[in-house]
C-alpha positions as CSV (number, residue, x, y, z in Angstrom):
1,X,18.7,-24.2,-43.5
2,X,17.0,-25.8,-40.5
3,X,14.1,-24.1,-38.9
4,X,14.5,-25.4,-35.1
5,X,11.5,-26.2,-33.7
6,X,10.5,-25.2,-29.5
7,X,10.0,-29.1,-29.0
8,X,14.0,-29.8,-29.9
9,X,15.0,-28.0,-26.8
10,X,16.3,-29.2,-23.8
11,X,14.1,-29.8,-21.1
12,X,16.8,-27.4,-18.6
13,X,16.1,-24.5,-21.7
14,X,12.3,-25.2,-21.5
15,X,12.4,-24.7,-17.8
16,X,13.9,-21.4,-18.4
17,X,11.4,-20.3,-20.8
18,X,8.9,-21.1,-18.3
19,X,10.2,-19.1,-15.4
20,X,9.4,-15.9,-17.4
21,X,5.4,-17.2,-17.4
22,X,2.8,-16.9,-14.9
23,X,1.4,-20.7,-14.0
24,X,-1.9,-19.5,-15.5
25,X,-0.7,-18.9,-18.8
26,X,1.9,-21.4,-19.0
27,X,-1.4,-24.0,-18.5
28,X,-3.3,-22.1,-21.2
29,X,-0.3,-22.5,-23.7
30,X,1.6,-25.4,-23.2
31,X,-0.4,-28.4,-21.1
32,X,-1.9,-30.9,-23.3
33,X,0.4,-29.4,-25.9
34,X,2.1,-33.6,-25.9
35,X,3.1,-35.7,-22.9
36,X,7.0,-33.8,-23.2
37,X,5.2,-30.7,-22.4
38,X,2.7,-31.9,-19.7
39,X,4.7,-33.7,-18.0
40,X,7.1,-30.5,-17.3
41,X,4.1,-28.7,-16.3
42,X,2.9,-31.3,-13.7
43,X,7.1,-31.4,-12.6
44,X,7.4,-27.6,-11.5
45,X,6.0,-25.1,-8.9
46,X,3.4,-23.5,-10.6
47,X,2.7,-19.9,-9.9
48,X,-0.4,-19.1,-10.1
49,X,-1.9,-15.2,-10.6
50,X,-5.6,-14.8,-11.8
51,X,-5.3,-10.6,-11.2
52,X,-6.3,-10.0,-15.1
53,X,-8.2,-13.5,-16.1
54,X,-11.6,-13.9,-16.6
55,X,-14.4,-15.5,-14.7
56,X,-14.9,-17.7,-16.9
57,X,-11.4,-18.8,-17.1
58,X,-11.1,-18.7,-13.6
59,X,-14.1,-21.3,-13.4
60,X,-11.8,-23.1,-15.8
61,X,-9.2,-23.4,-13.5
62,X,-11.1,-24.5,-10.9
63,X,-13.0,-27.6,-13.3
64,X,-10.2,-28.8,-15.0
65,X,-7.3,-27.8,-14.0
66,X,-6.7,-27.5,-10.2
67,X,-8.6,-30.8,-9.5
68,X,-5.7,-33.0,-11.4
69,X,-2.5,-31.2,-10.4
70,X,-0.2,-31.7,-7.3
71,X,2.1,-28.9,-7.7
72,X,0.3,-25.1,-7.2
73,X,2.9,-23.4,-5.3
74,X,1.6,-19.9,-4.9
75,X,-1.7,-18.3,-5.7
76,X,-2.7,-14.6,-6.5
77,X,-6.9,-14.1,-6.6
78,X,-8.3,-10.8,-6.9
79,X,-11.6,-9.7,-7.2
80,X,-10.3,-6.0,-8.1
81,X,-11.3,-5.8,-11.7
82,X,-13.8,-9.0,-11.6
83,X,-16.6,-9.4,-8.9
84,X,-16.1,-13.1,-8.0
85,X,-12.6,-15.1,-8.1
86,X,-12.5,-14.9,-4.2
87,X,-15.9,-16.2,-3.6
88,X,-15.5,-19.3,-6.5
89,X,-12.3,-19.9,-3.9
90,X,-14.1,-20.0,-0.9
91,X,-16.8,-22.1,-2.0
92,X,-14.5,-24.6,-4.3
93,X,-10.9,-24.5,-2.5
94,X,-11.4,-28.2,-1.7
95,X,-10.9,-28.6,-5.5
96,X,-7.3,-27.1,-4.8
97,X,-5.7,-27.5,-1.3
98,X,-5.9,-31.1,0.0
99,X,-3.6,-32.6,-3.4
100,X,-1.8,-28.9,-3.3
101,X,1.4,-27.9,-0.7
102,X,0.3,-24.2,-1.3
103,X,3.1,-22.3,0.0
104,X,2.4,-18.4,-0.9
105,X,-1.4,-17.2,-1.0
106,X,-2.4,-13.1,-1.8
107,X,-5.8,-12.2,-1.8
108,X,-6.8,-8.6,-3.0
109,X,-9.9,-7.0,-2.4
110,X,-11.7,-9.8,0.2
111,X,-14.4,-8.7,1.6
112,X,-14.7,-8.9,5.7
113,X,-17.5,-11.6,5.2
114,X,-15.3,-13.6,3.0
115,X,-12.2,-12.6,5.3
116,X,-14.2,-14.6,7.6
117,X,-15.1,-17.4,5.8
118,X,-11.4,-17.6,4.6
119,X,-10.1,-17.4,8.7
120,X,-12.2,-20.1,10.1
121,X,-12.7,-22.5,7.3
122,X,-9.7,-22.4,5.0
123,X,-6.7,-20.6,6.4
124,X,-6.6,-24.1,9.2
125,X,-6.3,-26.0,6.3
126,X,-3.2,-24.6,4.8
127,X,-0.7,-26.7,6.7
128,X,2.0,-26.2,4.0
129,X,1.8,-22.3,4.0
130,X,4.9,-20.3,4.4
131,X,3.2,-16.8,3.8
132,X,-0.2,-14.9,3.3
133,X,-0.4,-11.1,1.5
134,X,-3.9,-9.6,2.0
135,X,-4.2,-6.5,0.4
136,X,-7.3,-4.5,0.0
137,X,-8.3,-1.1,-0.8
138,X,-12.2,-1.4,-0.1
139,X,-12.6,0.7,2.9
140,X,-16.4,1.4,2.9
141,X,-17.3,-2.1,4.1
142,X,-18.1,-2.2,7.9
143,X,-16.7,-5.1,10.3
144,X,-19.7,-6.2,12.0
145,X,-18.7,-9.4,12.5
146,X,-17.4,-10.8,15.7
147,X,-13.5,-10.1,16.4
148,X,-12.9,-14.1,17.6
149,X,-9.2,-15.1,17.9
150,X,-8.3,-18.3,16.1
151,X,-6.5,-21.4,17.3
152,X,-4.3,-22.0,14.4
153,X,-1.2,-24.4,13.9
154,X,1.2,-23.4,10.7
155,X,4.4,-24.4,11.1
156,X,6.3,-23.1,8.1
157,X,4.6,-19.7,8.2
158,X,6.9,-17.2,8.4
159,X,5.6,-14.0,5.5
160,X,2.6,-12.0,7.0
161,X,1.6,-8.9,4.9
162,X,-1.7,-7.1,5.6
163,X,-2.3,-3.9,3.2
164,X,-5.3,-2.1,4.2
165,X,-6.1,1.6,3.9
166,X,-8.0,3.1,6.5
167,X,-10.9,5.0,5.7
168,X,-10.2,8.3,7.2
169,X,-13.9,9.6,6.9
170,X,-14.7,7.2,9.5
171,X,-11.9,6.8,12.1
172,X,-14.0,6.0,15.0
173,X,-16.3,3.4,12.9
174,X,-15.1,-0.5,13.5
175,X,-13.9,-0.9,9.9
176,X,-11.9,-3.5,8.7
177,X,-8.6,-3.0,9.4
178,X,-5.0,-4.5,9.8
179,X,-5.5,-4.5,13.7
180,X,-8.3,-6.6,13.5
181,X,-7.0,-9.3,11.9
182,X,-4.0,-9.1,14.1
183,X,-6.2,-10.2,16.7
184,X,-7.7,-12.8,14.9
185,X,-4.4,-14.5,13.7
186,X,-2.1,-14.1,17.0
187,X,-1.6,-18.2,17.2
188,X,0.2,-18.2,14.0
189,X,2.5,-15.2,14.9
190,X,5.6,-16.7,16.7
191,X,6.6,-18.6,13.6
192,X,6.6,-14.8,11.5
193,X,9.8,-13.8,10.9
194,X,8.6,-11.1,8.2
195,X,5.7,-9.2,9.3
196,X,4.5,-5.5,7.0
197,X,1.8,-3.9,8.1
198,X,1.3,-0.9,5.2
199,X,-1.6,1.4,6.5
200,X,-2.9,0.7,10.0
201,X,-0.9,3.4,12.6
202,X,0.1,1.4,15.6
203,X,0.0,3.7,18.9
204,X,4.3,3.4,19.5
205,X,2.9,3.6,23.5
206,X,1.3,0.2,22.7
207,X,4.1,-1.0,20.6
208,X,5.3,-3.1,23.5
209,X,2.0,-5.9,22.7
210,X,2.7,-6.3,19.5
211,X,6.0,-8.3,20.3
212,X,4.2,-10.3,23.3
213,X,3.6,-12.6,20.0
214,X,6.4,-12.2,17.4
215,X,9.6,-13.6,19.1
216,X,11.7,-14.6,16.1
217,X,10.7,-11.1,14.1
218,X,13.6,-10.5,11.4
219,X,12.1,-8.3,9.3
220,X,9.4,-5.4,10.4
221,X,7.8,-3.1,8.3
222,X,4.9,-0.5,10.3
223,X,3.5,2.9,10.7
224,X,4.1,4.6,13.9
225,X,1.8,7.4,15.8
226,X,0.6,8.4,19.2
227,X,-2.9,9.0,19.9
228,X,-3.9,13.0,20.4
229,X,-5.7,12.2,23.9
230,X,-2.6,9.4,24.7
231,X,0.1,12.4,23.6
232,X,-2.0,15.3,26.2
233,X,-2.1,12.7,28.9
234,X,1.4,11.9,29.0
235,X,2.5,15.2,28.6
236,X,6.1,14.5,27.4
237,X,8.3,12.3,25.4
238,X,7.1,8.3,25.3
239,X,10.5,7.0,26.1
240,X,10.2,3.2,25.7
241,X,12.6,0.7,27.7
242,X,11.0,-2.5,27.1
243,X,12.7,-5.8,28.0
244,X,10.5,-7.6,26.3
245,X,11.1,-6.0,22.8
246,X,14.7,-6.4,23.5
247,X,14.4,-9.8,24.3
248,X,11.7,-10.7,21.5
249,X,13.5,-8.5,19.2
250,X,17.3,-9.7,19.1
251,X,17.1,-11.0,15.9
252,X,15.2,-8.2,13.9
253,X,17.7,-7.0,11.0
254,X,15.3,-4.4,8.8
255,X,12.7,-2.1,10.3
256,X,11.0,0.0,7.8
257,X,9.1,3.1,9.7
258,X,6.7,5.8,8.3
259,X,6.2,8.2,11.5
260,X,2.9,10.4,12.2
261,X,3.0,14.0,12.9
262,X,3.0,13.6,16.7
263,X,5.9,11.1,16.9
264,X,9.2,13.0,18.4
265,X,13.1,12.0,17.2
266,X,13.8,11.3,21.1
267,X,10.8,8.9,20.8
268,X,11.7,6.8,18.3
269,X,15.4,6.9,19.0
270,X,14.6,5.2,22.5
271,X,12.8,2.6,20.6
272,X,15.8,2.1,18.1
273,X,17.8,1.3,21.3
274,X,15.9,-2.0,21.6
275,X,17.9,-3.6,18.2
276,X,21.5,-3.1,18.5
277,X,21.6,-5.9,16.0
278,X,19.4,-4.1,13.7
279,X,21.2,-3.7,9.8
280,X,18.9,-2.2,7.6
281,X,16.9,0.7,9.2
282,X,14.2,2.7,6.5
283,X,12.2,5.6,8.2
284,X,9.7,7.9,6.2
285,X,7.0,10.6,7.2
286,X,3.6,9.5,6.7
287,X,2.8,13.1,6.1
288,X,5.2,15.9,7.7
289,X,6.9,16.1,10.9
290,X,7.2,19.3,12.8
291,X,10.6,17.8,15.1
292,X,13.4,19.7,13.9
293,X,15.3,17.1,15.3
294,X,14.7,14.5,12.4
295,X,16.8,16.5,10.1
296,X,19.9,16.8,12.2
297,X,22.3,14.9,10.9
298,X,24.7,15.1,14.1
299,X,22.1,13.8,16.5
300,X,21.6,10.5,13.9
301,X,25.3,10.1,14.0
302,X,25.1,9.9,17.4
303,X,22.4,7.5,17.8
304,X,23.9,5.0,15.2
305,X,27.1,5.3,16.8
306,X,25.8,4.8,20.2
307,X,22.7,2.3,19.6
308,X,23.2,0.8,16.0
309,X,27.0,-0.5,15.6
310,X,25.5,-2.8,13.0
311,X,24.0,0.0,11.2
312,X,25.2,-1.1,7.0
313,X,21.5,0.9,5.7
314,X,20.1,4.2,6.6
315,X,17.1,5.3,4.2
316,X,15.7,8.4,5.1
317,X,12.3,10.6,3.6
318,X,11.9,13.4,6.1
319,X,9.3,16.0,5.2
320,X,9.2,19.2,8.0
321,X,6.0,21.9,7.7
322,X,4.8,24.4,10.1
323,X,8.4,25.5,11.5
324,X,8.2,28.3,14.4
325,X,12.4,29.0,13.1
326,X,13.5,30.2,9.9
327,X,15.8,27.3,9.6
328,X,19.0,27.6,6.9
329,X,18.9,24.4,4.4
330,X,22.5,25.1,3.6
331,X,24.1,24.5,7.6
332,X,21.6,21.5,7.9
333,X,23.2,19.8,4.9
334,X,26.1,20.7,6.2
335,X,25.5,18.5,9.4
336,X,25.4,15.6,7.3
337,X,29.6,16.3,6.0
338,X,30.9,14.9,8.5
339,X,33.1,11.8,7.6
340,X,31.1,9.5,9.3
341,X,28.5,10.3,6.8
342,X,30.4,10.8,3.8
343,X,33.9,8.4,4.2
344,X,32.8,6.2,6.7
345,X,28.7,5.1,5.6
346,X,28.9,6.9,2.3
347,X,25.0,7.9,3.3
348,X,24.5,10.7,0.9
349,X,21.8,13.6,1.6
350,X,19.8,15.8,-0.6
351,X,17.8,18.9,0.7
352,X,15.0,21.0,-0.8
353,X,13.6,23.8,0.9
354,X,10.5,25.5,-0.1
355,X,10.1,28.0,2.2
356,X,11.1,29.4,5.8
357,X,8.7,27.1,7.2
358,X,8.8,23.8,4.8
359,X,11.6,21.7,3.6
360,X,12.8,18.1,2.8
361,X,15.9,16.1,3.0
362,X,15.8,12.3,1.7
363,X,18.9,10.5,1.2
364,X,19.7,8.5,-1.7
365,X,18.1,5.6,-2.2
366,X,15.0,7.2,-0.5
367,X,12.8,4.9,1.5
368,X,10.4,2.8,-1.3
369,X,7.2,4.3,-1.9
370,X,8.1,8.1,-1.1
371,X,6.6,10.6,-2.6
372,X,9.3,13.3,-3.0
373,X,8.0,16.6,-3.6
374,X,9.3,18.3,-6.5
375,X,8.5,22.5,-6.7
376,X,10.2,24.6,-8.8
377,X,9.9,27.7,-6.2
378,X,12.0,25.8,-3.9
379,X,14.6,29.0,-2.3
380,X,17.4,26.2,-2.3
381,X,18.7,23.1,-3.0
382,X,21.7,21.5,-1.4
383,X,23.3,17.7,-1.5
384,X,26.2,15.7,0.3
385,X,26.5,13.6,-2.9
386,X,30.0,13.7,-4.6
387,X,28.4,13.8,-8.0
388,X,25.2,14.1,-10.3
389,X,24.5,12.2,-13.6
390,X,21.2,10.8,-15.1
391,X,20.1,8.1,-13.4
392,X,21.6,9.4,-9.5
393,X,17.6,9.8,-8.6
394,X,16.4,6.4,-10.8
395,X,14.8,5.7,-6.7
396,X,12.3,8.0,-7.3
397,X,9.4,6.5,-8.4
398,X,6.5,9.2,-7.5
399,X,6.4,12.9,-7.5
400,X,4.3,15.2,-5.3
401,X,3.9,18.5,-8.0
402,X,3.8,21.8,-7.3
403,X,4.9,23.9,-10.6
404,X,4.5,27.0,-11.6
405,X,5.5,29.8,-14.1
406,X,8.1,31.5,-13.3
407,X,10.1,34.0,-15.0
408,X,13.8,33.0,-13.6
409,X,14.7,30.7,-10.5
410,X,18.3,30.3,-9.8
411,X,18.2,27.2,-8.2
412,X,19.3,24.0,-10.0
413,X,16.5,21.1,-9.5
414,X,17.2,17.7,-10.4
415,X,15.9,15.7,-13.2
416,X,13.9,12.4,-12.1
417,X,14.7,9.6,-14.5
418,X,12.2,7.1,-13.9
419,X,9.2,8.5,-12.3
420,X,6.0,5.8,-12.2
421,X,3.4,8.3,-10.6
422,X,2.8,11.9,-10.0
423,X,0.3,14.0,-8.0
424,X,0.0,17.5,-10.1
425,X,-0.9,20.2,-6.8
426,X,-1.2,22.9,-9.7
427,X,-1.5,22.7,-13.3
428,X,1.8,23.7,-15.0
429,X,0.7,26.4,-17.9
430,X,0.9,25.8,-21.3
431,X,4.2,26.9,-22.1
432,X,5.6,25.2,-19.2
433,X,6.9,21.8,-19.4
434,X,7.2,19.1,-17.3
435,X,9.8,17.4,-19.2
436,X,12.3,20.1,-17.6
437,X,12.5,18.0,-14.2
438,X,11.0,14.1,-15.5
439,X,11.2,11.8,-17.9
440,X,7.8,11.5,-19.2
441,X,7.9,8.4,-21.1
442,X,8.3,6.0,-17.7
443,X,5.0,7.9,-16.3
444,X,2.2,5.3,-15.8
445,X,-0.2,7.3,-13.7
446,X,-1.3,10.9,-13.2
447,X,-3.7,12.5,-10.4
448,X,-4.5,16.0,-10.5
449,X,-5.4,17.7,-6.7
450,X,-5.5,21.0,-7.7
């Protein structure tokens, strides 16, 4: 019998292989192997992620790798478990970009004063780049430098993704933050046809700027508030009716919205007005809303019929606290039977009430990234959905926990298939288990608040 060997295969097999591999380990494993295997290497775009390697491997990279190749597509460099990747970058990237049509660059964890460095030296230099993902979660670091825009030419940009959580222990403090660097990059923002901006609330009365820029905008992801001393002054609803945004708008086909507690329903339904074109529409509270409005399912009937023909997506995560009614989860489900919702979109509702003040509805699929809150005191539990198996709530990724022991509850919870995270509010007792409501094995992280 004849043992085949990885050299025999094809070169279109091969290929295959290496699209399961990151760039950086394919190098480590297979160039200088032989020619055969080299010369695949040096013949496909290599993606490159350093998030887990070593310094010293990334000075590796940088001495005898990136200096003889011509085919680094995208780059990942991180400097959140190793001080250092970003900086070698910085100070060595002519090693990389002049023989290298880098197309995709994330940095995570940059530091303003390398931000800096990496706006006026390198970022001009990137003439191939099609998008940029800066992500960071060091919010102690003060942005002290000064706030000068850039005169910038990329013409294949189109991906801008900036990641940055506030630090809410010092709102009033010039930290850096996604606005900032919106400033700073506004001459390369009417090529961006996909723009996400995770963290950063954007005052919705100001919402009219930010499309004085983007005019070819397809896809928008944003969080959306109003400003406490803004709200007081106006005194009632923000109704937008911008012919701008319409006009730079008209070809935006996803927005993805998480809402602050002072945004209304009339608010941002006068703002949907601006995209009849829009297909894909995701909106989320960042915390809770206290607009009873969000959770009627006639008036979002009414606004997609009216202002969103093109409608084919609705994700919803609504989250309502601090009611003055006592509302009735049952006749608010209820308003999502109609057969626009259930034979026309086939959107399907679920609703969890925890009390006469607080309750959720979400739909399903839920927007990414909510965190549905799962308490076993809830007083009831409705859904539009025809049916229930397993894997109905496999979009449900994180948990918000509040369990407790109980002696009976009559309400039937669901069971969450393929929960990644969890926030434990209380600590279930001993002889309570968890496994009741998830499936523990998929559970990669845990945070206890209680």
């Amino acid at each position: 019998m004849s043992i085949l060997k990885l050299e025999h295969l094809a070169n279109e097999i091969l290929y295959t292989i290496f699209d399961y591999l990151d760039g950086f380990h394919l190098i480590f494993a297979f160039r200088g192997l032989n020619s055969r295997f080299t010369s695949l290497i040096n013949h496909i775009h290599l993606h490159i992620n350093t998030t887990h390697c070593r310094k010293a491997d990334f000075n590796y990279l940088f001495d005898d790798i990136f200096p003889f190749t011509t085919n680094i597509f995208s780059l990942t460099i991180s400097n959140k478990h190793t001080l250092g990747p970003i900086e070698i970058f910085l100070n060595r990237h002519l090693d990389l970009i002049p023989h290298n049509q880098l197309n995709h660059l994330k940095l995570i964890d940059i530091d303003p004063q390398a931000l800096n460095t990496f706006l006026k030296t390198i970022l001009p230099k990137l003439t191939y780049l099609v998008s940029l993902n800066i992500t960071n979660s060091i919010t102690k670091f003060r942005y002290d430098l000064p706030v000068e825009t850039m005169n910038v030419s990329l013409p294949a940009f189109k991906y801008l993704s900036l990641s940055i959580e506030q630090n809410s222990y010092y709102p009033h403090v010039p930290f850096f933050n996604e606005h900032m660097l919106m400033h700073r990059m506004e001459s390369i923002l009417s090529t961006v046809t996909h723009l996400s901006l995770e963290y950063s609330p954007r005052d919705i009365v100001g919402f009219t700027l930010l499309f004085e820029k983007l005019n070819k905008i397809e896809y928008l992801q944003i969080t959306l508030d109003i400003d406490d001393e803004v709200a007081r002054a106006i005194g009632n609803p923000f109704i937008s009716n911008s012919q701008l945004i319409r006009d730079h708008g008209q070809y935006l086909r996803s927005f993805i919205i998480q809402i602050g507690y002072h945004i209304l329903f009339i608010e941002i339904a006068a703002l949907l007005t601006h995209f009849p074109q829009l297909q894909i529409l995701s909106l989320a509270t960042q915390e809770f809303t206290h607009d009873i409005q969000f959770y009627d399912g006639q008036a979002w009937e009414k606004l997609i019929q009216t202002s969103l023909p093109r409608l084919t997506s609705l994700r919803l995560y609504i989250f309502v606290d601090y009611l003055s009614s006592n509302p009735v989860l049952h006749d608010i489900i209820n308003r999502f039977r109609t057969s626009f919702w259930l034979n026309e979109k086939k959107w399907y509702i679920v609703g969890d009430q925890f009390s006469n003040r607080s309750l959720q509805i979400y739909t399903i699929p839920c927007p990414k990234k909510s965190i549905v809150i799962l308490n076993n005191t809830s007083i009831a539990w409705d859904t539009t959905l025809p049916s229930i198996n397993l894997s109905t709530f496999h979009c449900i990724t994180c948990l918000k926990i509040y369990i407790t022991k109980i002696e009976a509850n009559p309400i039937l919870l669901p069971y969450f298939n393929n929960v990644k995270s969890v926030r434990l509010l209380t600590l279930p007792s001993k002889d309570y288990y968890l496994s009741q409501y998830i499936n523990l094995s998929t559970l990669e992280t845990v945070t206890i608040e209680c």
